[in-house]
C-alpha positions in Angstrom: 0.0 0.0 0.0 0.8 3.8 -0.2 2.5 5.0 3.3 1.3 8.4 2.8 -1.5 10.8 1.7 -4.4 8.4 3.3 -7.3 8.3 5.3 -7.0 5.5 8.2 -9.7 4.3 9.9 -8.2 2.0 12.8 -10.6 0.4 15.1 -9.1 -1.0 18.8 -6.6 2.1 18.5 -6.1 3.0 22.0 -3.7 0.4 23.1 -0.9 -1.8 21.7 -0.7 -2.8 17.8 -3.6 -0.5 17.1 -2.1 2.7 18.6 1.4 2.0 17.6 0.1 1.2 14.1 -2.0 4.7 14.5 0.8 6.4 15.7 3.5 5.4 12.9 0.7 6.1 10.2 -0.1 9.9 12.0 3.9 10.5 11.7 4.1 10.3 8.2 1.5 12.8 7.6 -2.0 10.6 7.0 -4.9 11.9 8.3 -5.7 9.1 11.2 -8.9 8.0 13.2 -8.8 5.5 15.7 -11.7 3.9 17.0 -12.8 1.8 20.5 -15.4 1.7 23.3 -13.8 4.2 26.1 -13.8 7.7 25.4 -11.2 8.6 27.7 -8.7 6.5 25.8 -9.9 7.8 22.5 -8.6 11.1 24.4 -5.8 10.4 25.7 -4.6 9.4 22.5 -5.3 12.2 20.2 -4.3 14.4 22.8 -1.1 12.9 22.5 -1.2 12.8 18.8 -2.6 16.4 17.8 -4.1 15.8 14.7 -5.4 12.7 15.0 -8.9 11.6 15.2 -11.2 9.6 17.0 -14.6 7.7 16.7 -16.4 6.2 19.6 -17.1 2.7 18.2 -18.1 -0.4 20.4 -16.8 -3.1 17.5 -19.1 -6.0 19.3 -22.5 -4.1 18.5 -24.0 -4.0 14.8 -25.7 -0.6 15.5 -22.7 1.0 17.3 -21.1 0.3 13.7 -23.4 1.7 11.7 -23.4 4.9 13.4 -19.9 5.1 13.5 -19.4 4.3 9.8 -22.4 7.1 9.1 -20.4 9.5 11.3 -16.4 8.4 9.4 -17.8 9.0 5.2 -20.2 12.3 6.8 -16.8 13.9 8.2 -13.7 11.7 6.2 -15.1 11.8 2.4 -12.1 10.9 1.9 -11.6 7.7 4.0 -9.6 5.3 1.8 -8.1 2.7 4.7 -9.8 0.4 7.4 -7.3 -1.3 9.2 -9.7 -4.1 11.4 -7.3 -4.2 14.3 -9.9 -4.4 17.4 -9.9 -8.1 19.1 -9.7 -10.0 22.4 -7.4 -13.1 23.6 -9.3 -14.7 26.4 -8.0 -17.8 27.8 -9.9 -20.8 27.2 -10.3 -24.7 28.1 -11.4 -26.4 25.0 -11.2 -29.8 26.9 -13.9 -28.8 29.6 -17.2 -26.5 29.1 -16.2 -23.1 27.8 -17.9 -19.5 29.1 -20.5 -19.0 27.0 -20.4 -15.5 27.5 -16.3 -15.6 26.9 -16.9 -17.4 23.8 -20.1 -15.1 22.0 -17.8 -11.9 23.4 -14.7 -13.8 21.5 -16.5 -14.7 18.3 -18.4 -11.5 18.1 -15.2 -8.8 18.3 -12.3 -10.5 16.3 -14.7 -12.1 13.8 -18.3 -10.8 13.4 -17.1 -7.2 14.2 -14.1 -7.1 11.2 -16.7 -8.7 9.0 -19.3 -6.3 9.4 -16.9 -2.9 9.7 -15.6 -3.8 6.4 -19.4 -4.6 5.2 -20.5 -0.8 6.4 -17.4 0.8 4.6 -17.2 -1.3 1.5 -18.9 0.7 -1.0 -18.3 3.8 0.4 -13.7 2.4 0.1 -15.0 1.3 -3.5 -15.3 4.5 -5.0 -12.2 5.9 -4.0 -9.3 5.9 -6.3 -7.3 4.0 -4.2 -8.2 2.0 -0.8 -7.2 -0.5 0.9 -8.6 -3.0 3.9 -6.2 -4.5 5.8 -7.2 -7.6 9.0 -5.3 -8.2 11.9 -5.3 -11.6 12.5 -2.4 -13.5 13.9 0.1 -16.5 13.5 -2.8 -18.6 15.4 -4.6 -18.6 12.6 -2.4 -21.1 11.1 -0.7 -22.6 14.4 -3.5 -22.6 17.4 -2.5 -22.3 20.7 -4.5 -24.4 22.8 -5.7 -22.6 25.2 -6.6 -20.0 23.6 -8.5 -22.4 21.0 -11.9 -19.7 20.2 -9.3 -16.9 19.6 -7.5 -18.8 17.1 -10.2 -20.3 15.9 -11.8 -16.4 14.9 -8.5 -15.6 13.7 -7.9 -18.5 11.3 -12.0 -18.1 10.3 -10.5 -14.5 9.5 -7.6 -14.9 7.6 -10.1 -17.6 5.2 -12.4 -14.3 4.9 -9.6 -12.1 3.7 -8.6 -14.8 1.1 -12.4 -14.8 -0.2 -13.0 -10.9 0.3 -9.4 -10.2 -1.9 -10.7 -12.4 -4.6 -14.2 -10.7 -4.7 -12.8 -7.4 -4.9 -9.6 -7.9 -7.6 -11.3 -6.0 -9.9 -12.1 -2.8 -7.9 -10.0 0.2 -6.6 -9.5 -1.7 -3.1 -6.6 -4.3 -1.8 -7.3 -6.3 1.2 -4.0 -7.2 3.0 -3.7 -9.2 6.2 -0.8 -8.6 8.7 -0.5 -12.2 11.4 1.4 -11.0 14.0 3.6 -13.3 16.4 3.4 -13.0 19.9 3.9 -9.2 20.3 4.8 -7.8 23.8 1.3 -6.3 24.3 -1.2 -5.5 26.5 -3.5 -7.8 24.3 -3.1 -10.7 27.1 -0.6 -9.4 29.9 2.7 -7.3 29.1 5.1 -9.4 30.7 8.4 -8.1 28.8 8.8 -12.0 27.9 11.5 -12.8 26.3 9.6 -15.5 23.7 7.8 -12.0 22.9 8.6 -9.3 19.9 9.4 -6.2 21.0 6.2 -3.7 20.0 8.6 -1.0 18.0 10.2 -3.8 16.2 6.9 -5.2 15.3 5.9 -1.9 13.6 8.9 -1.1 12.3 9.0 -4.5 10.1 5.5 -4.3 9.3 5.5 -0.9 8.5 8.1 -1.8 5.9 6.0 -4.6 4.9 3.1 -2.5 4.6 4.7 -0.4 1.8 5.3 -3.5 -0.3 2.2 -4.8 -2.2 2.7 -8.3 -0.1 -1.3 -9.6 0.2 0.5 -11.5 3.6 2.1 -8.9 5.7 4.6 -10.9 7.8 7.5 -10.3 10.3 10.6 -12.8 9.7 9.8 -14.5 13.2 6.2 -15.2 12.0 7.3 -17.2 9.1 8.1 -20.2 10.6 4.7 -20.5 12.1 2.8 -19.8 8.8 4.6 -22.0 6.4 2.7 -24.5 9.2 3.3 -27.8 6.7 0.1 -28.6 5.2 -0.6 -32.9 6.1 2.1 -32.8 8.5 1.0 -30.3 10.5 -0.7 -32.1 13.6 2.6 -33.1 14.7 3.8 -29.6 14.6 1.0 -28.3 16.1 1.2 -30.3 19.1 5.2 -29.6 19.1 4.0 -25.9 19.4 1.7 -26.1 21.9 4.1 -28.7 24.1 7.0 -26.1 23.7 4.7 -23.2 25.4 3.0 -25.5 27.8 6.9 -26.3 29.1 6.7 -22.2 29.9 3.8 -21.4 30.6 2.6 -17.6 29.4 2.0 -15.4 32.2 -1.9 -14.6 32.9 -3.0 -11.6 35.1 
């Protein structure tokens, strides 16, 4: 995609990849929106950003998207990026009965509420010269963890939407790219400075660069591994994954 001279619409912006991502995208001179639930966030942000935007935007309720997408092409004609970044990582137990509010909450923010941000902008990012959509999903989607098995669950159900969504739009003005992070030191579950963890600049910094390439996979070097997960043979390194955290455990609040 084009670094500069854009319109970015980033939802979950007020902590980790979201406002880093904001934050990088606001220094180079695009016009930048964040969006999330909590207005003092949304504040604290932009008043640490002066220039940047915000939309209050509760990503798990269909109505709280419409409004917000009326209220983004009313004042942003000119909107021409949504970067779905908004999601949560509860812990789960997929080997005894799951929360069923953990799981609906799950399901409906890192799946349902990408699916139907993108659905409210679509047309609108269609007639602009040039737009792009870009998911957050993660290297879970092709590697699970286990016990976090409805997060990566949504995030590999993701990652198939972006591959069907790219196809359906080749032959408009908009490019769908997907960035999977690794485990990013992050709020997203607990910052714990662990050392198995990518540091968050470095994150941005590679990804950044990766953005400006026209790469439909937006991918640091130490998520490779995990996505070239090997096709028949990968039940054995799935459970070799999963054994290997398991040994060290990640720390939970």
């Amino acid at each position: 995609m084009q670094l500069t001279d854009n319109t970015i619409f980033i939802t979950g912006g007020t902590s980790g990849i979201g406002r880093a991502l904001a934050e990088a995208f606001h220094k180079l001179g695009n016009q930048v929106i964040i969006g999330g639930r909590r207005k003092h966030l949304l504040d604290e942000v932009t008043k640490a950003n002066p220039g940047m935007d915000a939309v209050e935007l509760d990503i798990a309720d269909p109505a709280s998207i419409a409004r917000g997408a009326s209220e983004l092409t009313a004042r942003y004609p000119g909107l021409n990026v949504l970067i779905n970044n908004a999601g949560i990582m509860p812990f789960d137990q997929a080997d005894a009965a799951i929360d069923e509010a953990t799981m609906q909450a799950t399901v409906t923010t890192n799946l349902l509420g990408p699916i139907r941000m993108t659905s409210a902008l679509i047309e609108h990012l269609k007639r602009q010269p040039r737009s792009v959509v870009i998911h957050n999903t993660s290297v879970l989607a092709y590697v699970p963890l286990a016990n976090t098995a409805v997060y990566s669950a949504t995030k590999a159900a993701l990652h198939s939407y972006a591959l069907s969504q790219r196809f359906m739009l080749r032959h408009t003005s908009v490019r769908v790219q997907e960035i999977a992070p690794p485990w990013v030191n992050t709020d997203l579950i607990q910052k714990s400075d662990d050392p198995r963890a990518m540091p968050l600049d470095a994150f941005i910094e590679q990804t950044m660069a990766a953005l400006a390439t026209d790469a439909e996979e937006v991918l640091v070097e130490a998520a490779r591994p995990l996505r070239d997960n090997p096709g028949a043979a990968e039940h054995a390194f799935v459970n070799g994954f999963n054994e290997s955290i398991a040994a060290t455990p990640i720390p939970v609040g």
